[in-house]
RODRENLO-570137 format. One record per residue (C-alpha): x, y, z; residue number from 1; residue in one letter. Coordinates in Angstrom, 3 decimals, padded with zeros to 6 digits. Each point is the difference from the previous one (the first is absolute). Layout:
residues N
+----------+----------+----------+-----+----+
|        x |        y |        z |   i | aa |
+----------+----------+----------+-----+----+
|        X |        Y |        Z | NUM |  A |
...
+----------+----------+----------+-----+----+
END
This chain:
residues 332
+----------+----------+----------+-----+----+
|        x |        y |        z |   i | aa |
+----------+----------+----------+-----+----+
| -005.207 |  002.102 | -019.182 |   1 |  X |
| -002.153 |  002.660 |  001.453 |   2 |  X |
| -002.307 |  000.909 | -002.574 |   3 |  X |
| -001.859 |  003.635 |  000.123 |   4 |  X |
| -001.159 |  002.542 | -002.579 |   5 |  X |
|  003.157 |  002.555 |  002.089 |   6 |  X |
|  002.275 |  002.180 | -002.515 |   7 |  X |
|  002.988 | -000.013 |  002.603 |   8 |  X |
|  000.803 | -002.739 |  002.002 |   9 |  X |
|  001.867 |  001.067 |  003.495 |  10 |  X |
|  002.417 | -002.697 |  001.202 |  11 |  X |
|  001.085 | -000.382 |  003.776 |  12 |  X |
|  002.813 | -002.241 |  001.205 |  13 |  X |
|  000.005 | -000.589 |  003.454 |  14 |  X |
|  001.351 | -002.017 |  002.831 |  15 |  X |
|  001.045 | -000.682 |  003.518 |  16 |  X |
| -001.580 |  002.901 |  002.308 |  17 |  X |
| -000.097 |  003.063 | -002.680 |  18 |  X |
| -000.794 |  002.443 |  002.427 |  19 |  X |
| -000.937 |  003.067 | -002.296 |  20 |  X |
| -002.340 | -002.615 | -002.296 |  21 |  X |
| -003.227 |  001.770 |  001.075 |  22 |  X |
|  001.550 |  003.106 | -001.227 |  23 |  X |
|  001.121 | -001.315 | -003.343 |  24 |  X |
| -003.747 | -001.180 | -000.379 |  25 |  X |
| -001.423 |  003.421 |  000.960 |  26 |  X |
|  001.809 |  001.567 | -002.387 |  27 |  X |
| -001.291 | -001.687 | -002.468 |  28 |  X |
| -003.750 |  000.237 |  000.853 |  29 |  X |
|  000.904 |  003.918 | -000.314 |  30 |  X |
|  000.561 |  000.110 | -003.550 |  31 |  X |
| -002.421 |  002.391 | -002.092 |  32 |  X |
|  000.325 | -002.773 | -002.605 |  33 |  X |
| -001.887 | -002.988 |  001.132 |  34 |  X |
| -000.158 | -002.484 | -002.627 |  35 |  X |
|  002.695 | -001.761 |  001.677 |  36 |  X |
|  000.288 | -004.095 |  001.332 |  37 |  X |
|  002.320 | -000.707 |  002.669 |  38 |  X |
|  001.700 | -003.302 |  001.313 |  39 |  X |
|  001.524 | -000.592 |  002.988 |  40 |  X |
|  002.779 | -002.936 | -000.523 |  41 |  X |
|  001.447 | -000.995 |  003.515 |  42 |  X |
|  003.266 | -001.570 | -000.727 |  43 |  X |
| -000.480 | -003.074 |  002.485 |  44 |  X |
| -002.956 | -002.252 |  001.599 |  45 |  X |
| -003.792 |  001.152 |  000.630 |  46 |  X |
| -001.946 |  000.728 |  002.659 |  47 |  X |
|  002.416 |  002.110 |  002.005 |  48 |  X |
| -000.370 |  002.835 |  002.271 |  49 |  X |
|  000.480 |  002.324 | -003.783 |  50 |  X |
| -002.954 | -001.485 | -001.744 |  51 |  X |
| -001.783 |  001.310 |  003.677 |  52 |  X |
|  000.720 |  003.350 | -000.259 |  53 |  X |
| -000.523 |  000.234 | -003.675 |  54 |  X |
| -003.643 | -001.443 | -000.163 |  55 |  X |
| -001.419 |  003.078 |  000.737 |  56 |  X |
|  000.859 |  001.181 | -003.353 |  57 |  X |
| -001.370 | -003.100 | -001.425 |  58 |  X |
| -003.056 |  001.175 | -000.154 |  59 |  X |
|  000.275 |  002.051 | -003.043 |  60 |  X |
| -000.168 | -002.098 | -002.839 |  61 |  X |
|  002.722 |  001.664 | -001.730 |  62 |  X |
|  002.771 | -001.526 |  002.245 |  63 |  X |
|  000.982 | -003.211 |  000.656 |  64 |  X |
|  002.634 | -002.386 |  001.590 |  65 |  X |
|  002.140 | -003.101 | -000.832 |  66 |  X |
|  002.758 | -001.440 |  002.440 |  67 |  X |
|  002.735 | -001.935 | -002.072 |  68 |  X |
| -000.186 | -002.665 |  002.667 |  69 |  X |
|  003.871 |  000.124 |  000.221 |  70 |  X |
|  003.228 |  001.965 | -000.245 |  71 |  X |
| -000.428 |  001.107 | -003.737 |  72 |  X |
|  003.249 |  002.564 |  000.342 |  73 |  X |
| -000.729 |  003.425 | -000.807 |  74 |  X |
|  000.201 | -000.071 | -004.018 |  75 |  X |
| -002.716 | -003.219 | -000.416 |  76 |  X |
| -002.154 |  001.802 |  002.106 |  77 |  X |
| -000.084 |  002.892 | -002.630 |  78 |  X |
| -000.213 | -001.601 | -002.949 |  79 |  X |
| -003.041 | -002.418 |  001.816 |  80 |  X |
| -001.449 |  003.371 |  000.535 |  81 |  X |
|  000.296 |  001.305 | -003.786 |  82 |  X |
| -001.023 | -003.284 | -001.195 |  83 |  X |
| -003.182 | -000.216 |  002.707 |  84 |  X |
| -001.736 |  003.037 | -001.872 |  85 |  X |
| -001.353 |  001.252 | -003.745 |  86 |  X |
| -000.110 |  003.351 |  000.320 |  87 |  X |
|  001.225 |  001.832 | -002.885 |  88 |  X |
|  002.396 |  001.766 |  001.920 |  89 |  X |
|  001.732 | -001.010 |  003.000 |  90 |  X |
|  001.246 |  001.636 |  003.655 |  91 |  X |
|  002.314 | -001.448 |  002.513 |  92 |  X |
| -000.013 |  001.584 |  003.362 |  93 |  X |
|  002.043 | -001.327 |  002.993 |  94 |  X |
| -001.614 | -000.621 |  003.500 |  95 |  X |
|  001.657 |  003.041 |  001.375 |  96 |  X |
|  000.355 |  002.685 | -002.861 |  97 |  X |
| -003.096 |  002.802 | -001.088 |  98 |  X |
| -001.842 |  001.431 | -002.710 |  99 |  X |
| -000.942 |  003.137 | -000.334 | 100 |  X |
| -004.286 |  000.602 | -000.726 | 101 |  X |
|  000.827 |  000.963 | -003.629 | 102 |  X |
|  002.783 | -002.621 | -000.690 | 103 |  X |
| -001.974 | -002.620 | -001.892 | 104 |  X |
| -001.976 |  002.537 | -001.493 | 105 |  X |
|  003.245 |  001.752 | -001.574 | 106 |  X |
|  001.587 | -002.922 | -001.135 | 107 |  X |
| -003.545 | -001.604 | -001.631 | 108 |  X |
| -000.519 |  003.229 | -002.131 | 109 |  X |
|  003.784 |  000.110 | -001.012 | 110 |  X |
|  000.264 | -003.631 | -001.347 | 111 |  X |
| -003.717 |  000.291 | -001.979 | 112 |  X |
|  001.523 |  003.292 | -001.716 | 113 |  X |
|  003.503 | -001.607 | -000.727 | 114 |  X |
| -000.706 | -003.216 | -001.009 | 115 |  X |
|  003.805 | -000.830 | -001.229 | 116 |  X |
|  001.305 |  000.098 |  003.708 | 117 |  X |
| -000.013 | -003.197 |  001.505 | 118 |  X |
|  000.237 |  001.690 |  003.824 | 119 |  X |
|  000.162 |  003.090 |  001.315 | 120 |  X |
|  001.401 |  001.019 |  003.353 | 121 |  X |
|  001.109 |  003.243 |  001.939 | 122 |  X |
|  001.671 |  001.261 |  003.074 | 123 |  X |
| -000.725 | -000.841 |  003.661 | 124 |  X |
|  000.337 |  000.938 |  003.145 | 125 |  X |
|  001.747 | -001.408 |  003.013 | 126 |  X |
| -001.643 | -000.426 |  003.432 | 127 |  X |
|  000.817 | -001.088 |  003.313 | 128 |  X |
| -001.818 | -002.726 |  002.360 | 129 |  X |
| -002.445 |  002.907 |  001.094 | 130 |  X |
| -000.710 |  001.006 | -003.600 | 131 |  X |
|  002.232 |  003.242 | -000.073 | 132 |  X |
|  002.201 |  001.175 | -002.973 | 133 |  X |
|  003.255 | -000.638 |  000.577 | 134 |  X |
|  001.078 |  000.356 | -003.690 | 135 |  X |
| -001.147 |  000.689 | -003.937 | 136 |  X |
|  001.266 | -002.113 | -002.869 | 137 |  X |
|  001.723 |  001.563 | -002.936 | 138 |  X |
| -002.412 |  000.867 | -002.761 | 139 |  X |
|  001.856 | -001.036 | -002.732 | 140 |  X |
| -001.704 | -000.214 | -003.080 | 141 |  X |
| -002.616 |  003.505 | -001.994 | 142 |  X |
| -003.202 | -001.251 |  000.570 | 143 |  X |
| -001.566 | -001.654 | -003.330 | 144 |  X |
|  001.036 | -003.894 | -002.043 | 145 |  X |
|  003.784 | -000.581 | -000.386 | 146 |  X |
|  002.079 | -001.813 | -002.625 | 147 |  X |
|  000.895 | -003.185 |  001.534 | 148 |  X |
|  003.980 |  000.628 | -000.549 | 149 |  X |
| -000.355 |  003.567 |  002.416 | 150 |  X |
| -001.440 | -002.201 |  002.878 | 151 |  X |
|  002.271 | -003.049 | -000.461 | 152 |  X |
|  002.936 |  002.607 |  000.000 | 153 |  X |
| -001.526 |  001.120 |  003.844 | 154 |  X |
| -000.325 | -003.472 |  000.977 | 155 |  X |
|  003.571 | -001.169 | -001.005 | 156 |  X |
|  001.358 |  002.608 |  002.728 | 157 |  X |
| -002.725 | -001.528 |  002.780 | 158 |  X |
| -003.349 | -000.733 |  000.481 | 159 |  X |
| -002.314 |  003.148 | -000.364 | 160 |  X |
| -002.767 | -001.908 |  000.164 | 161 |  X |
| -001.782 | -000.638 |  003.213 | 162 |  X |
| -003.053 | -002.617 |  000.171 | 163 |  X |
| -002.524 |  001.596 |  002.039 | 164 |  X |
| -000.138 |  003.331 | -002.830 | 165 |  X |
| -000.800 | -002.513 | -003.134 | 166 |  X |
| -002.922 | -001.136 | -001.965 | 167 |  X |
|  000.822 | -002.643 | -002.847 | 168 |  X |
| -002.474 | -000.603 | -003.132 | 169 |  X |
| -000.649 | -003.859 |  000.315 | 170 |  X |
|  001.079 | -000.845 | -003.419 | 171 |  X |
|  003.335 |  001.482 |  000.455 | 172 |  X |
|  000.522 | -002.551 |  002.811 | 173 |  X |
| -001.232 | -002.999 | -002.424 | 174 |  X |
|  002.460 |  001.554 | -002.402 | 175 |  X |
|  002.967 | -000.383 |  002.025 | 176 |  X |
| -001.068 | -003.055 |  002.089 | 177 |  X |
| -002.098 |  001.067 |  003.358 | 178 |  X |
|  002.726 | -001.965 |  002.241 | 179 |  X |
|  002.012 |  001.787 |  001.862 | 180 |  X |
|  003.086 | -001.819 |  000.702 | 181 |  X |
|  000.845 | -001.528 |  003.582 | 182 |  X |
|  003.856 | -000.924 | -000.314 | 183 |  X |
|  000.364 |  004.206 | -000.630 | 184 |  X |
|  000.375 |  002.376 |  002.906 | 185 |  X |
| -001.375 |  003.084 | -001.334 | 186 |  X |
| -002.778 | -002.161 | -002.192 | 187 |  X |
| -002.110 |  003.216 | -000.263 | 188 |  X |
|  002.667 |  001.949 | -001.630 | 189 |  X |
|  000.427 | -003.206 | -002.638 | 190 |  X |
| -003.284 |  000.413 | -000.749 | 191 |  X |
| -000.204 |  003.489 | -000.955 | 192 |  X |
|  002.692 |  000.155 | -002.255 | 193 |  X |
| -001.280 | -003.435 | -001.873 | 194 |  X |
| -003.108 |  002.275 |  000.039 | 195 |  X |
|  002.136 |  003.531 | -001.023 | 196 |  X |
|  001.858 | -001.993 | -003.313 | 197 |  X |
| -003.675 | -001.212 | -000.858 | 198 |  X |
| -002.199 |  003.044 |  000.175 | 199 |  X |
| -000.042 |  003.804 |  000.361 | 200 |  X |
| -000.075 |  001.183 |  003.417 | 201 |  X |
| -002.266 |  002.649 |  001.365 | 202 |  X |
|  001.577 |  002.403 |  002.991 | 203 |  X |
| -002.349 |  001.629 |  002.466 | 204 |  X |
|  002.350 |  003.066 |  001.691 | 205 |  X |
| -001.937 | -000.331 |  002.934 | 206 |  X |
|  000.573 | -001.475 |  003.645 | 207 |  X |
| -003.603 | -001.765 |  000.619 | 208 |  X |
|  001.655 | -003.022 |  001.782 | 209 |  X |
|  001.203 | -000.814 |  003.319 | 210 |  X |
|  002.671 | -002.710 |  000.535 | 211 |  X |
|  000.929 | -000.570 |  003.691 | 212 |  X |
|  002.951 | -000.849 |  001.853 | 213 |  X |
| -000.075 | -001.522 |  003.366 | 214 |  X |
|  001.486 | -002.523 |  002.205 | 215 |  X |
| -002.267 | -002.961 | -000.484 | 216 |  X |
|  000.755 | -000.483 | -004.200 | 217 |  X |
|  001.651 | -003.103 | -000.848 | 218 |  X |
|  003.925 |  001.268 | -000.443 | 219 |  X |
|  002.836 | -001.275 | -001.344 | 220 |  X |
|  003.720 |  001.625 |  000.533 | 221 |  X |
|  002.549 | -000.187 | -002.760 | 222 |  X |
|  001.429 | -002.991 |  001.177 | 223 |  X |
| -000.358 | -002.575 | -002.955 | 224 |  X |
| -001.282 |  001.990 | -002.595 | 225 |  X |
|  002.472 |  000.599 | -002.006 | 226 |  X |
| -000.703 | -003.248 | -001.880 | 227 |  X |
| -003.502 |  000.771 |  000.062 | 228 |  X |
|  000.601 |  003.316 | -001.580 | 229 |  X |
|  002.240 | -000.892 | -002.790 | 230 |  X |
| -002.691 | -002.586 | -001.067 | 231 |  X |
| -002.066 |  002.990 | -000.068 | 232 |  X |
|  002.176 |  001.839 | -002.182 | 233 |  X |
|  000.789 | -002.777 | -002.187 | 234 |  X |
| -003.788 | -000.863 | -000.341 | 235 |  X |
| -000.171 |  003.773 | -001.143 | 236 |  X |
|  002.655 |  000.030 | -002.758 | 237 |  X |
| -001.765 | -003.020 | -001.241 | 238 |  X |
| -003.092 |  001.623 | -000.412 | 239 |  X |
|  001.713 |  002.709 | -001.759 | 240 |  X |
|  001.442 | -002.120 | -002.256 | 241 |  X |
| -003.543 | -000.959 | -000.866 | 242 |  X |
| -000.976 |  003.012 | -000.600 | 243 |  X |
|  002.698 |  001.606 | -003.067 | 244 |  X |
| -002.031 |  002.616 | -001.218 | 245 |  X |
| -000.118 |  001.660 |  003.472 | 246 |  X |
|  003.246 |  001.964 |  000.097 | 247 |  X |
|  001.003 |  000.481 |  003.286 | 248 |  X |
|  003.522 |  000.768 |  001.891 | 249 |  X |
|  001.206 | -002.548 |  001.488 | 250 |  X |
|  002.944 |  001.458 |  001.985 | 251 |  X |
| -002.239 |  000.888 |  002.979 | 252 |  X |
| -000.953 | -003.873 |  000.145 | 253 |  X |
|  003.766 | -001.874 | -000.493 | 254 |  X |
|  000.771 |  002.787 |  002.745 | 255 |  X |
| -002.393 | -001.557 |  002.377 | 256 |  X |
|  000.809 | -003.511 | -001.246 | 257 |  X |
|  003.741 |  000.270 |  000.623 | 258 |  X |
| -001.000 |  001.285 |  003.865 | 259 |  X |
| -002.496 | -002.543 |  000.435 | 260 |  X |
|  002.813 | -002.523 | -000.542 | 261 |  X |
|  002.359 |  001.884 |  002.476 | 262 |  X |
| -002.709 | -000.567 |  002.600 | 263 |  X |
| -000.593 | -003.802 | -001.153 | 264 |  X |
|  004.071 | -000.262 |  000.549 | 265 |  X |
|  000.291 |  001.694 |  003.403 | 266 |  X |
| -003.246 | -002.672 |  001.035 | 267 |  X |
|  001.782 | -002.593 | -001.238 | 268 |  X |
|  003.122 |  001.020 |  001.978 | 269 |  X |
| -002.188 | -000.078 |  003.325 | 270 |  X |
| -001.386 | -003.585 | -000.618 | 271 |  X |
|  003.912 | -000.934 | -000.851 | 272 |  X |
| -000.528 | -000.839 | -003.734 | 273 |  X |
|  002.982 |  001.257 | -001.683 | 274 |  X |
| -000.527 | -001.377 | -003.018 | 275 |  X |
| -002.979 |  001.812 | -000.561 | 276 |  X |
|  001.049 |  003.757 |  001.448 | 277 |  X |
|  002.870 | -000.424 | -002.664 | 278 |  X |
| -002.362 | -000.949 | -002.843 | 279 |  X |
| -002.443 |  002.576 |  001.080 | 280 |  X |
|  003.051 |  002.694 |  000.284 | 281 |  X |
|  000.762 | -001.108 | -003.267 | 282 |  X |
| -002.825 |  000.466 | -001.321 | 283 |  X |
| -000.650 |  003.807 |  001.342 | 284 |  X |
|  003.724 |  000.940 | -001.560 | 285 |  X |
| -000.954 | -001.572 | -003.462 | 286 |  X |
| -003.443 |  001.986 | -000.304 | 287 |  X |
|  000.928 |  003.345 |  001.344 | 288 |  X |
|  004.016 |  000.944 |  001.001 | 289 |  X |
| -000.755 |  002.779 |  001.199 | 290 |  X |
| -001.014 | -001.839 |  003.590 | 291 |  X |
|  003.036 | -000.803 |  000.593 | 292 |  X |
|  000.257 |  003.066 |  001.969 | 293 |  X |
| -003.434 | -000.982 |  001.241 | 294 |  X |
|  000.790 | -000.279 |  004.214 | 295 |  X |
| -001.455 | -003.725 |  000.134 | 296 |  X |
|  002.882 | -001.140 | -003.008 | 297 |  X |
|  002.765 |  000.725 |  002.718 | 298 |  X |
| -001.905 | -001.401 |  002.982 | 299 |  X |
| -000.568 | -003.244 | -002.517 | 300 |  X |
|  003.527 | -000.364 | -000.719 | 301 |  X |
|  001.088 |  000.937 |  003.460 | 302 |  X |
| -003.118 | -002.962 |  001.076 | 303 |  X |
|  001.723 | -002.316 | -002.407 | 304 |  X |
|  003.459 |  000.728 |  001.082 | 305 |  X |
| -000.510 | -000.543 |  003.522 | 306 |  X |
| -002.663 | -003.237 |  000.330 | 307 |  X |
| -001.626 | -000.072 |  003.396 | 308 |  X |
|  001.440 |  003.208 |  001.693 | 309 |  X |
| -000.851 |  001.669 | -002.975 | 310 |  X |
| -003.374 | -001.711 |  000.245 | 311 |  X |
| -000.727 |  001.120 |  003.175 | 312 |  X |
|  000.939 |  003.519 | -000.616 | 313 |  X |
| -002.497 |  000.088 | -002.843 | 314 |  X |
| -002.232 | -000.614 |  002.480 | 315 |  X |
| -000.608 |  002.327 |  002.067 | 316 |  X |
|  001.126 |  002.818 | -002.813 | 317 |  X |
| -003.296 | -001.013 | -001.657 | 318 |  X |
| -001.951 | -000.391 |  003.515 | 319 |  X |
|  001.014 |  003.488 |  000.520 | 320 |  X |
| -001.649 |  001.138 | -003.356 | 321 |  X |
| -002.961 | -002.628 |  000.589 | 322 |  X |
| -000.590 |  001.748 |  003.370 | 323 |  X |
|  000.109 |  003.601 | -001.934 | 324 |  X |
| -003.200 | -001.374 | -001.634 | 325 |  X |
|  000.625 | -000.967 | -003.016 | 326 |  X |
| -002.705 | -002.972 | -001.135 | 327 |  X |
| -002.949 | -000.463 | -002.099 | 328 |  X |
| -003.318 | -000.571 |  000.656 | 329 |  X |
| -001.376 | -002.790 | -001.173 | 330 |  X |
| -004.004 | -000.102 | -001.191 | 331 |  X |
| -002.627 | -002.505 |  000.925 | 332 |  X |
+----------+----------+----------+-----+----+
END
């Protein structure tokens, strides 16, 4: 654990060649609130040409760096970082996203005057491999602390919440268990709503983040994840059910559950598992009917009817979509 005196503690997950590190770092260093320890976790060995380029910033005492020493995956490597520090509140900020000068100072003033919200977070911008706006998030919330039922109902439609605009109180983490989980996809968005059925949550309705998209981030098509995504929801009606005197819809979520198992059915169809694209179909027409007239039921049944020709066919219909752009980035 690295100990300091530090009321935030700003956490940086890194790996392979991160070529917008330095300006991750810089961003940082600009904050008009400077009470601040960083750590530097490289997700793999030591003593590679990252470590070089970093030591520069070495030099000030309030930054440091760890290498794992291995492949960690992505969701170890945050909860090493959470885990590394003792700050009373805690930052994560990915190797290729920005803060704004005032962000920590916002978010530090906001959780010491609301001290029943376990986070807070707030809208962000969207930026391009040269740093230029190529898009604004949604604000979505009044600024001010929310009710944890009005933010769960926002996150059972999708995940409003995007890493690089939050600052979590320490304790709230220790509340919930500071682990985020590595057999879930989307183990940030787990994480905030253990956090949202916990705690208040504090909304900033600004933009005083940059997340980027470019070419070199880790991606993943849809291919596969439909299993992946109805653990997800699963793991997230579990946590409801832990959580009874947070009254939330839940239509929104069996909605997204019952698609999630089309898409596990039509990947099960392409690695010629039958069995399972029937359970999965199944399983979609049990929790929500209304899918049936959902366009991957009929290409399911149609997949099923026909074996390998229909196999093939499913194919390149979902290359075609894959090649539209639909994936996900996945974080370091």
């Amino acid at each position: 654990m690295i100990s300091t005196s530090a009321k935030v503690d700003v956490c940086v997950p890194t790996r392979g060649a991160a070529p917008y590190l330095e300006q991750t770092l810089d961003s940082v260093l600009a904050q008009t609130f400077e009470d601040w320890s960083l750590l530097i976790s490289e997700n793999g060995p030591e003593g590679g040409e990252l470590e070089d380029r970093i030591r520069r910033y070495l030099s000030d005492p309030r930054i440091h760096y760890s290498a794992t020493g291995g492949d960690l995956g992505a969701a170890q490597n945050h909860t090493r970082l959470i885990q590394a520090g003792s700050a009373p509140y805690v930052g994560i900020i990915h190797d290729d996203d920005r803060w704004h000068p005032e962000f920590l100072a916002r978010r530090f003033e906001f959780l010491e005057a609301h001290a029943e919200c376990g986070f807070v977070f707030s809208g962000n911008l969207e930026i391009d491999e040269q740093g230029r706006e190529v898009r604004r998030s949604r604000l979505v919330l009044a600024e001010g602390a929310h009710e944890s039922a009005e933010v769960a109902e926002l996150l059972m439609q999708r995940n409003v919440i995007g890493i690089p605009t939050v600052l979590v109180r320490r304790s709230a983490y220790e509340a919930v268990g500071p682990a985020f989980d590595d057999e879930t996809l989307a183990f940030d968005y787990e994480m905030w709503l253990r956090l949202t059925l916990r705690f208040r949550v504090g909304y900033l309705a600004v933009r005083d983040a940059d997340y980027r998209v470019h070419s070199q981030q880790v991606t993943m098509t849809s291919r596969r994840r439909g299993e992946q995504n109805v653990r997800l929801l699963e793991q997230i009606e579990a946590l409801l059910d832990g959580a009874p005197t947070v009254d939330v819809d839940r239509k929104p979520l069996r909605r997204r559950l019952a698609g999630a198992h089309l898409s596990a059915a039509l990947d099960s169809l392409q690695d010629a598992d039958k069995p399972s694209a029937r359970r999965h179909l199944g399983h979609a027409l049990r929790i929500h009917p209304s899918v049936a007239v959902d366009p991957r039921t009929p290409a399911a049944l149609l997949g099923l009817a026909l074996g390998a020709r229909g196999r093939r066919a499913l194919d390149r219909a979902r290359y075609l979509v894959l090649r539209k752009g639909l994936r996900v980035h996945i974080r370091r």
